[in-house]
MIKE-114749 format. One line per field, with one value per residue (C-alpha): chain; x, y, z; residue in three letters. Coordinates in Angstrom, 2 decimals. Layout:
N
kette c(A|...);
east c(X|...);
north c(Y|...);
up c(Z|...);
rest c(ALA|...);
// end
This chain:
425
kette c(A|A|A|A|A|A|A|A|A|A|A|A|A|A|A|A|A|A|A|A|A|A|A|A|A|A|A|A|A|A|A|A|A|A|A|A|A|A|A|A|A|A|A|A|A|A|A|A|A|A|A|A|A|A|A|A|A|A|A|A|A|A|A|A|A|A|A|A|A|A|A|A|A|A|A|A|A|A|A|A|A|A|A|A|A|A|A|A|A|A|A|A|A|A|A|A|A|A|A|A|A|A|A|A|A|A|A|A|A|A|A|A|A|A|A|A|A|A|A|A|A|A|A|A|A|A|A|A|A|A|A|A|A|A|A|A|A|A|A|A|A|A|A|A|A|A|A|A|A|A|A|A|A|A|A|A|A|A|A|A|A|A|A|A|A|A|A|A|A|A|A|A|A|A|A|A|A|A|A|A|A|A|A|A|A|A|A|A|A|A|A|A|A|A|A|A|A|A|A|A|A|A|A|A|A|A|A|A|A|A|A|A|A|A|A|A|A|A|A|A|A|A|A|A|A|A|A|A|A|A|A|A|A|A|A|A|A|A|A|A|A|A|A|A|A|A|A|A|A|A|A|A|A|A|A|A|A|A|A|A|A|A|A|A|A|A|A|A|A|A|A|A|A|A|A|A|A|A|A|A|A|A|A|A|A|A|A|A|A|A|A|A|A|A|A|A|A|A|A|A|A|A|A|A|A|A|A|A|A|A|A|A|A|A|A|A|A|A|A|A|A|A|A|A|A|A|A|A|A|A|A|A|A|A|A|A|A|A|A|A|A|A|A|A|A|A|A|A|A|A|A|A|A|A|A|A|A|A|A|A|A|A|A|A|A|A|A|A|A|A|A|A|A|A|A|A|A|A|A|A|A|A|A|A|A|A|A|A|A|A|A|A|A|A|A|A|A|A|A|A|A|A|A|A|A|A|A|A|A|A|A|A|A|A|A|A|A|A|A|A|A|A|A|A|A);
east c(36.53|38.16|36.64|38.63|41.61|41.51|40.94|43.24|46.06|44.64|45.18|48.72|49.34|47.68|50.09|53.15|52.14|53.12|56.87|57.06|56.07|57.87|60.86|60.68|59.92|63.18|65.17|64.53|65.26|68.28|70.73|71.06|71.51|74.05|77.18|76.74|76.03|78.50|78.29|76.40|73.36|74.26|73.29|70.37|68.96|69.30|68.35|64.89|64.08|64.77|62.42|59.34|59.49|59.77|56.69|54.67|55.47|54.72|51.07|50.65|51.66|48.78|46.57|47.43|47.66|44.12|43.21|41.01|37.85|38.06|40.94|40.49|38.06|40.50|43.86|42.80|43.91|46.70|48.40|47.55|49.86|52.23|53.52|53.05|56.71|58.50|57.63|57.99|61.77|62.00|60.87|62.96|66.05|64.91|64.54|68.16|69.45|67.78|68.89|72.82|72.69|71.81|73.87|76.46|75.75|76.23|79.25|80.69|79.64|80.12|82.27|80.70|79.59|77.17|76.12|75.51|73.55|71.22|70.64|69.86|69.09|65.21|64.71|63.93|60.37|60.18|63.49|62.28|58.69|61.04|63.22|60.19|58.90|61.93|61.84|58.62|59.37|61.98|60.53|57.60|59.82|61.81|58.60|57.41|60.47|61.36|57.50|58.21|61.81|60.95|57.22|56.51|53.20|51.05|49.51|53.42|54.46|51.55|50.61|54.26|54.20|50.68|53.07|53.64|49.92|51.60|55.17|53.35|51.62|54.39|56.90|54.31|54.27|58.47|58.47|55.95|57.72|60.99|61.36|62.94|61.04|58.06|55.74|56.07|54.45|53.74|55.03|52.59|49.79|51.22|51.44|47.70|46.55|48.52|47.33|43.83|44.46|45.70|42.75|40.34|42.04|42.15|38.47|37.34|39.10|38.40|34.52|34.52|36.41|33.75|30.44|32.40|31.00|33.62|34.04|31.59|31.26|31.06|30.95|32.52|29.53|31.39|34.85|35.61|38.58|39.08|42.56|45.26|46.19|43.52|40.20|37.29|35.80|32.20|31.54|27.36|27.59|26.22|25.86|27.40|27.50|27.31|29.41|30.32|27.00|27.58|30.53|31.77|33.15|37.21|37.53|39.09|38.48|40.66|40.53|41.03|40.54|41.09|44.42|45.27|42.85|42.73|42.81|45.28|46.66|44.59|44.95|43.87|41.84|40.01|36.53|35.89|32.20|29.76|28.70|25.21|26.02|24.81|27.63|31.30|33.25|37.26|39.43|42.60|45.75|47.97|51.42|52.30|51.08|47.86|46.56|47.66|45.56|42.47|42.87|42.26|39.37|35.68|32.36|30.86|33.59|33.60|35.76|36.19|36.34|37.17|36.46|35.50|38.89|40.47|39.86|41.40|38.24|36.37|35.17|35.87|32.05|31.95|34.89|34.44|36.46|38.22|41.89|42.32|45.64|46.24|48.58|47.39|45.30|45.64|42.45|40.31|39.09|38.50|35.86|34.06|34.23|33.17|30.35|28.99|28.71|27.09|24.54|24.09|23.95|26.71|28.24|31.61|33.83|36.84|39.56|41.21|44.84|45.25|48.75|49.35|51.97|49.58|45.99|45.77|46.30|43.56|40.09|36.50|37.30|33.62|32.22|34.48|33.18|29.65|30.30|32.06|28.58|26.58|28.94|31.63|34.67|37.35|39.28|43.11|44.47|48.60|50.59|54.44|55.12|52.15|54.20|50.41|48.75|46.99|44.11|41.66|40.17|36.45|33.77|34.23|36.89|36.25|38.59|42.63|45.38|48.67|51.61|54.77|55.09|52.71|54.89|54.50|53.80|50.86|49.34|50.04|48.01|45.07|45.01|44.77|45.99|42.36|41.50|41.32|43.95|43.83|46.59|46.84|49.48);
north c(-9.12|-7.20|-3.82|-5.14|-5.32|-2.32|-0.61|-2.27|-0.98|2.27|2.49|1.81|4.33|6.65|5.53|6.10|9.57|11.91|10.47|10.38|13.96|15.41|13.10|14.54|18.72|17.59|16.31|19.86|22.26|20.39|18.55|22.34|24.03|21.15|22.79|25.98|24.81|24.40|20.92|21.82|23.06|19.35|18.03|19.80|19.26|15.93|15.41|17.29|14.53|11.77|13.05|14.21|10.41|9.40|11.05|9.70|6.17|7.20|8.08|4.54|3.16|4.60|4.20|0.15|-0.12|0.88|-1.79|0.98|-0.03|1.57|0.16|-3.60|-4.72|-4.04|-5.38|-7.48|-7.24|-10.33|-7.87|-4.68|-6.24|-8.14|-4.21|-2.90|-4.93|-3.87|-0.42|0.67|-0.64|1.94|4.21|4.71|4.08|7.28|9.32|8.10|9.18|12.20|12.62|11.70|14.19|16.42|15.60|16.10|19.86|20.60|19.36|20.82|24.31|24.22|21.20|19.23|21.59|22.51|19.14|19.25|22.31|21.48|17.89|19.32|23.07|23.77|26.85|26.31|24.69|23.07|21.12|20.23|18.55|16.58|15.12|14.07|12.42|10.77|9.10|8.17|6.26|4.71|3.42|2.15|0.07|-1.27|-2.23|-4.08|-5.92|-6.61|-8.08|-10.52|-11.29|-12.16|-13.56|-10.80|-10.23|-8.45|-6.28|-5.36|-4.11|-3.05|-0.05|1.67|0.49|2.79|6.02|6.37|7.52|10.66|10.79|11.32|14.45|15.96|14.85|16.42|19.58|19.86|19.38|22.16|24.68|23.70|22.74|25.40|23.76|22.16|25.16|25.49|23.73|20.85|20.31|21.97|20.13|16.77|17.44|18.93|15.66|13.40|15.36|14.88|11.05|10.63|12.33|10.63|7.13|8.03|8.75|5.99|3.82|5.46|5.43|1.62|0.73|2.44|1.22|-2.54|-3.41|-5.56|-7.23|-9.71|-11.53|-15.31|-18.46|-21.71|-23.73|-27.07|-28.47|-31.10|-33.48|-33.49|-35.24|-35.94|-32.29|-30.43|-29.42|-26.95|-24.66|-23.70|-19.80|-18.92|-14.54|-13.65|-9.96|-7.98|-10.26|-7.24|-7.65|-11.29|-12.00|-11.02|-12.58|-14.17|-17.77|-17.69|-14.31|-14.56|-13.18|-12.58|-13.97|-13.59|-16.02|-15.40|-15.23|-14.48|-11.34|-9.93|-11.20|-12.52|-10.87|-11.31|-14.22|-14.57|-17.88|-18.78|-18.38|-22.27|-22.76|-21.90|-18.04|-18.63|-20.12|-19.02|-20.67|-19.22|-22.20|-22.05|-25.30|-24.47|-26.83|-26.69|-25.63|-23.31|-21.56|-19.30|-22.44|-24.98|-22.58|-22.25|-26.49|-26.61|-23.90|-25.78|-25.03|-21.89|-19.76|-16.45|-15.67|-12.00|-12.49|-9.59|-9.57|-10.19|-9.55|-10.53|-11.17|-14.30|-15.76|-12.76|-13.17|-17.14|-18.32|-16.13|-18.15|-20.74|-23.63|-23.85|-25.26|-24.98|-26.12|-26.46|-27.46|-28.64|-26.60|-24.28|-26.37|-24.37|-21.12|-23.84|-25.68|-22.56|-21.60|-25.39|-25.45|-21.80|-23.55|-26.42|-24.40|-22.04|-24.87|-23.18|-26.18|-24.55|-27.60|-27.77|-29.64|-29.39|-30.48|-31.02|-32.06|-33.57|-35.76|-39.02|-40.03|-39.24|-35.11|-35.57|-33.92|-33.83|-36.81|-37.95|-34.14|-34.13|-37.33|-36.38|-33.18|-34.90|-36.64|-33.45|-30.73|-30.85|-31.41|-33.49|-34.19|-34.76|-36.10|-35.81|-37.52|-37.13|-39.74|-42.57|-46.33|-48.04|-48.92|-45.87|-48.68|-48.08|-44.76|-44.39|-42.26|-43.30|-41.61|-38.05|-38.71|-39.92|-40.40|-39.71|-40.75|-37.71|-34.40|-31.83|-31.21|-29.61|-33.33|-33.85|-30.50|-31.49|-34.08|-32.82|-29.07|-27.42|-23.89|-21.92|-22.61|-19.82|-20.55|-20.56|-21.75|-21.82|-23.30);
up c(-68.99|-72.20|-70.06|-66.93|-69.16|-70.14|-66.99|-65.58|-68.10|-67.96|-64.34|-64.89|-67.27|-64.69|-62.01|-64.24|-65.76|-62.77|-62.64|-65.86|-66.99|-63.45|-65.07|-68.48|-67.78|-65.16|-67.73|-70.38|-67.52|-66.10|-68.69|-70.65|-67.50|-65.91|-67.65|-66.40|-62.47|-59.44|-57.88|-55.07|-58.01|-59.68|-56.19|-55.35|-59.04|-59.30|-55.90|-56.26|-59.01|-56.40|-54.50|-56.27|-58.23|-54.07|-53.35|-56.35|-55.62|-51.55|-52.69|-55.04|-51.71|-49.87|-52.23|-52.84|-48.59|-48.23|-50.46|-52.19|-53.69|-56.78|-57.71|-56.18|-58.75|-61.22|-59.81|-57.38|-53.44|-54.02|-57.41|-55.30|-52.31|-54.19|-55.69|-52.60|-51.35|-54.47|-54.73|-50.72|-51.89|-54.65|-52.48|-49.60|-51.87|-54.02|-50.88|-49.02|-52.43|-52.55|-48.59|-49.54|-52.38|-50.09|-47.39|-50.42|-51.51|-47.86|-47.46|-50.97|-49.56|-46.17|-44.80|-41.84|-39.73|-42.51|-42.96|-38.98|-38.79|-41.43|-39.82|-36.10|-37.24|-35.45|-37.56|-40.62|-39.94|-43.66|-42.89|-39.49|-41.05|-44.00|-41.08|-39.15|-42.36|-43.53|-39.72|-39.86|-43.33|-41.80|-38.74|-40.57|-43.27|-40.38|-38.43|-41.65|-42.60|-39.26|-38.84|-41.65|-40.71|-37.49|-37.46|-34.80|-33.78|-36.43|-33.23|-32.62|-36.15|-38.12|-35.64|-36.37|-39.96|-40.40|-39.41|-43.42|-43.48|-41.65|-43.62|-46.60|-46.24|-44.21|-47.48|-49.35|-47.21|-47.04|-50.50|-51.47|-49.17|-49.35|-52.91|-55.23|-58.50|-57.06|-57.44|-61.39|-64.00|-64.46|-61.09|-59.18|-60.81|-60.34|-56.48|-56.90|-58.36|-55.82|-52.43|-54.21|-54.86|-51.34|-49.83|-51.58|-51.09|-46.93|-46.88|-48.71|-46.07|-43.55|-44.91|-45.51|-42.08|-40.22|-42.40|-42.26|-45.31|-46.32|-42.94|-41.11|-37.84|-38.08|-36.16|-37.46|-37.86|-38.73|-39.53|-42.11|-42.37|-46.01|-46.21|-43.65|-44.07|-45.16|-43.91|-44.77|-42.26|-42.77|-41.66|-40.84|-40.62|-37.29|-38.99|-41.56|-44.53|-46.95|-49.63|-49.20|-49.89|-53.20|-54.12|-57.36|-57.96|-57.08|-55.00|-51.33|-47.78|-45.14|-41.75|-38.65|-35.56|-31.54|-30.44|-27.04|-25.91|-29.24|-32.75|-35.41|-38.19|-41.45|-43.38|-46.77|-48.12|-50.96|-50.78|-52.06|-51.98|-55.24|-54.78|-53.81|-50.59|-47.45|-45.65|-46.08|-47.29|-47.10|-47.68|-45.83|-46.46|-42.55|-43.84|-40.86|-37.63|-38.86|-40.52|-37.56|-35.85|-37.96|-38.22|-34.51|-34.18|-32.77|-33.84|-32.08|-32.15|-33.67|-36.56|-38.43|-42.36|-44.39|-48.47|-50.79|-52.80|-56.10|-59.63|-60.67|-62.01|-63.35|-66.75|-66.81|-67.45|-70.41|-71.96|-74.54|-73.27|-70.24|-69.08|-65.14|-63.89|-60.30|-57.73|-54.28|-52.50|-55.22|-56.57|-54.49|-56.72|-59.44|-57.10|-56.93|-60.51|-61.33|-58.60|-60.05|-63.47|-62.53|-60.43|-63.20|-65.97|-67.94|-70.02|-71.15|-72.20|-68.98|-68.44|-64.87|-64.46|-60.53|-59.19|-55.82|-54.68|-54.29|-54.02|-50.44|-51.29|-53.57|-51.94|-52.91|-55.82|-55.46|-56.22|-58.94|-60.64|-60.31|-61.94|-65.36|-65.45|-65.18|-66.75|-69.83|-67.47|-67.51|-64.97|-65.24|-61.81|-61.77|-59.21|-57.84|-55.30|-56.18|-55.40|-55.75|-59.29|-60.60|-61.57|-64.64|-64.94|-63.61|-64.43|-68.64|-70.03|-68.05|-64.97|-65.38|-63.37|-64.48|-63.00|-62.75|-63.03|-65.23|-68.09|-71.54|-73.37|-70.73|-71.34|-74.84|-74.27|-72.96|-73.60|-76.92|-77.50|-77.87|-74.72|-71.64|-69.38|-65.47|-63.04|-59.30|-57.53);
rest c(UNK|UNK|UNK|UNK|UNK|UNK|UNK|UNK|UNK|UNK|UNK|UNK|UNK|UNK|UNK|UNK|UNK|UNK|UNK|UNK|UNK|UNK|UNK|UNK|UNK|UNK|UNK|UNK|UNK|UNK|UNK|UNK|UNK|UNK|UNK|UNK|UNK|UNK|UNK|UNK|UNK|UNK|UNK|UNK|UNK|UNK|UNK|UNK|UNK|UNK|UNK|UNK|UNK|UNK|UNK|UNK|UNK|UNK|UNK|UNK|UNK|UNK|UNK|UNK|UNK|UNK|UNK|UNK|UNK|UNK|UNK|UNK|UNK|UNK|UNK|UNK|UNK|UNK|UNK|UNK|UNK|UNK|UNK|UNK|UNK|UNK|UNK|UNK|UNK|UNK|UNK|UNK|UNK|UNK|UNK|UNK|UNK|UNK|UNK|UNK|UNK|UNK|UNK|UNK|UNK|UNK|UNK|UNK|UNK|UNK|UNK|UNK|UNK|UNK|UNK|UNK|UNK|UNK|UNK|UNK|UNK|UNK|UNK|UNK|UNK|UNK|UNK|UNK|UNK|UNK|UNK|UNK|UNK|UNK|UNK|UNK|UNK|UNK|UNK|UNK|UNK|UNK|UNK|UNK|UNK|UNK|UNK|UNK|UNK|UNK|UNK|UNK|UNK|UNK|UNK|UNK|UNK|UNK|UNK|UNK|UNK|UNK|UNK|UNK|UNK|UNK|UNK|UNK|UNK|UNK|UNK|UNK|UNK|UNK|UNK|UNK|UNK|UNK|UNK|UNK|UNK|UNK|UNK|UNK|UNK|UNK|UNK|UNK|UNK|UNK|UNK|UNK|UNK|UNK|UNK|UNK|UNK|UNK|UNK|UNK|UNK|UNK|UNK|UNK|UNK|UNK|UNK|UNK|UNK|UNK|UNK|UNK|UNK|UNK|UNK|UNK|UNK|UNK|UNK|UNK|UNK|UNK|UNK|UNK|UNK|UNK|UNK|UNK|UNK|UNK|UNK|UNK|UNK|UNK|UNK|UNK|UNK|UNK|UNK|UNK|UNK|UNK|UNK|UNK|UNK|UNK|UNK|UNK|UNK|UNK|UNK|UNK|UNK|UNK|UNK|UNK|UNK|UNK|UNK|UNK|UNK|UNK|UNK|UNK|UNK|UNK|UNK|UNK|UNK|UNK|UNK|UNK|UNK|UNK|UNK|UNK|UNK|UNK|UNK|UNK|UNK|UNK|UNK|UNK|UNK|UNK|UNK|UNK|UNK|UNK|UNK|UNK|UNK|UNK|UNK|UNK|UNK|UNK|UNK|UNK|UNK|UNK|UNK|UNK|UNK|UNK|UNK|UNK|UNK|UNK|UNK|UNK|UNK|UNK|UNK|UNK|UNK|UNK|UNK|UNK|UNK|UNK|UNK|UNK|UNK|UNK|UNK|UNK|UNK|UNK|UNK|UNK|UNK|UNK|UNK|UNK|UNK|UNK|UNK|UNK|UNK|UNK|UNK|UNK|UNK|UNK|UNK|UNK|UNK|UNK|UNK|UNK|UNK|UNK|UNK|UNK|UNK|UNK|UNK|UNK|UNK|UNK|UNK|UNK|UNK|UNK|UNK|UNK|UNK|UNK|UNK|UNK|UNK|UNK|UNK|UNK|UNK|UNK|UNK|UNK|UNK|UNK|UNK|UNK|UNK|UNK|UNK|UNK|UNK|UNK|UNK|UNK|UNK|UNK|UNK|UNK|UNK|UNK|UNK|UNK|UNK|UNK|UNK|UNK|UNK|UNK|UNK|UNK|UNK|UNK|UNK|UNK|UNK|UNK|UNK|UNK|UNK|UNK|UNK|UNK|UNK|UNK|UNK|UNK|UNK);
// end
């Protein structure tokens, strides 16, 4: 786990090298030579900064999009998207900057028919390519945010939002040949190592979309009613279990079901049965259409599931004592970590915290109570809205109810401070 750590910190200071060493060799050439520069120079300089840092980010875009598999096991898919949002923001705000600065040393030196000519000018092919980019980055953050916004179809949005794939070479390309800077050190080597990153990141995905060995075919074997809102859906692979055969306690998959003559858009859902498996177990609380959906699907029909993906309980069985804290369905990676160490016999001393609104949320209670008589676990059971008695607790002393809210006197109560810490909510 300590290596994962690592790795994982080490990737970042990989991802934040190239902007900062084009932002430093920027900052010695330009502040000295700022007092002796025209405005339109000011503009173009600072500009040029915009955009290189643009282009770095573009490429940790692509690379986190293709949900690469060198860098998954590290991050996780759920960190590698959850970035993705923040930095596509950064992004297109450097490169409108870098387009308004622009825009800017035009006008200074030529007024607006300057500003005109270079925005419609055909000539100049390097201009041409960076307009065609910039459009394409434009078209594919609209499509995206618009897709959220909106709940459009994923089959509506997603193919336009895949034009950045294209923007970012062609960026790349107006920014070697157009650039006055970009070709001397250590610019030039910084765009060297991000075409190479990019390539590499495109193969891979394009190697592991066509070998599918992520992605398998199911068919929903059975359906259970586990509480007045939630249910588990049981998954046999009809081919191409692959990796998900080898999956470890807590990870995810995506899936998708049928939807009209196509499809859905993936959906991800904890993987919550132990490992070992054969069946594909996902508890799935309905809180909105995908899952409304996946509530109503029937035995026999054929879902796609994608994974597996995410890191959230890597390293947890080699932990000395355990605290899980969950909330609601978020209980589900910590029935797969529990069932994997009761399989596997590993006794590691565990206390789950697991808040619901009232005893009806509460699912698989009877697995629960047979594991605190086979396994170190207590089980902590916290409850918002209960009006009935919370009656005596059973199973000995190893499963309580607790009427409220989980607050810092009840983990107080229960937890103590060398304990691993997990929470899921």
């Amino acid at each position: 786990m300590r290596m994962k750590v690592l790795a994982s910190r080490f990737l970042l200071f990989l991802a934040v090298l190239p902007s900062a060493a084009l932002t430093v060799f920027w900052a010695a050439w330009f502040i000295p030579a700022a007092a002796s520069m025209g405005w339109p120079d000011i503009a173009k300089g600072v500009s040029s900064i915009f955009a290189q840092n643009c282009l770095v980010i573009l490429v940790i875009l692509v690379i986190l999009g293709s949900r690469n598999s060198l860098v998954e096991p590290f991050l996780g898919l759920d960190r590698m998207l959850r970035y993705h949002k923040p930095l596509a923001v950064i992004a297109i705000a450097l490169l409108l900057v870098h387009v308004l600065l622009q825009f800017l040393r035009f006008y200074i030196m030529g007024g607006p028919g300057l500003v005109k000519a270079a925005l419609l000018t055909m000539d100049i092919w390097e201009m041409v390519i960076g307009r065609f980019a910039l459009i394409l980055l434009i078209m594919a953050s609209v499509a995206a945010l618009l897709g959220k916004q909106f709940r459009l179809s994923f089959r509506l949005w997603k193919p336009v939002h895949l034009l950045v794939y294209a923007a970012v070479p062609m960026g790349i390309i107006h920014a070697w040949f157009r650039g006055s800077t970009i070709g001397e050190s250590p610019r030039v080597q910084v765009v060297v190592v991000l075409i190479g990153a990019m390539t590499i990141a495109l193969v891979m995905r394009l190697v592991e979309v066509l070998r599918g060995k992520r992605r398998a075919v199911c068919r929903v074997s059975r359906v259970v009613q586990e509480t007045h809102d939630t249910k588990t859906v049981y998954l046999n692979a009809l081919r191409g279990l692959n990796h998900l055969g080898h999956r470890r306690p807590g990870q995810f998959a995506l899936l998708r079901i049928p939807r009209g003559r196509g499809l859905s858009e993936p959906h991800p859902f904890t993987i919550s049965g132990e490992p070992t498996e054969k069946e594909l177990r996902f508890t799935i609380k309905q809180a909105g259409r995908f899952t409304r959906e996946i509530h109503a699907v029937k035995p026999g029909v054929e879902v796609r599931c994608e994974g597996p993906y995410g890191i959230f309980c890597a390293g947890a069985e080699e932990r000395d004592s355990l605290a899980l804290i969950a909330g609601g369905v978020g209980v589900t990676p910590f029935f797969s970590l529990l069932r994997h160490l009761l399989v596997n016999g590993k006794d590691i001393p565990t206390v789950l915290i697991w808040a619901n609104k009232s005893r009806r949320d509460i699912f698989g209670q009877r697995e629960l109570e047979g594991m605190t008589g086979k396994m170190p676990l207590c089980v902590v059971h916290v409850l918002s809205r209960e009006k009935e008695d919370l009656g005596k607790p059973t199973s000995g002393n190893n499963v309580k109810f607790e009427k409220g809210r989980v607050t810092a006197e009840l983990l107080g109560r229960f937890l103590r401070e060398d304990q691993d810490f997990y929470l899921c909510g």
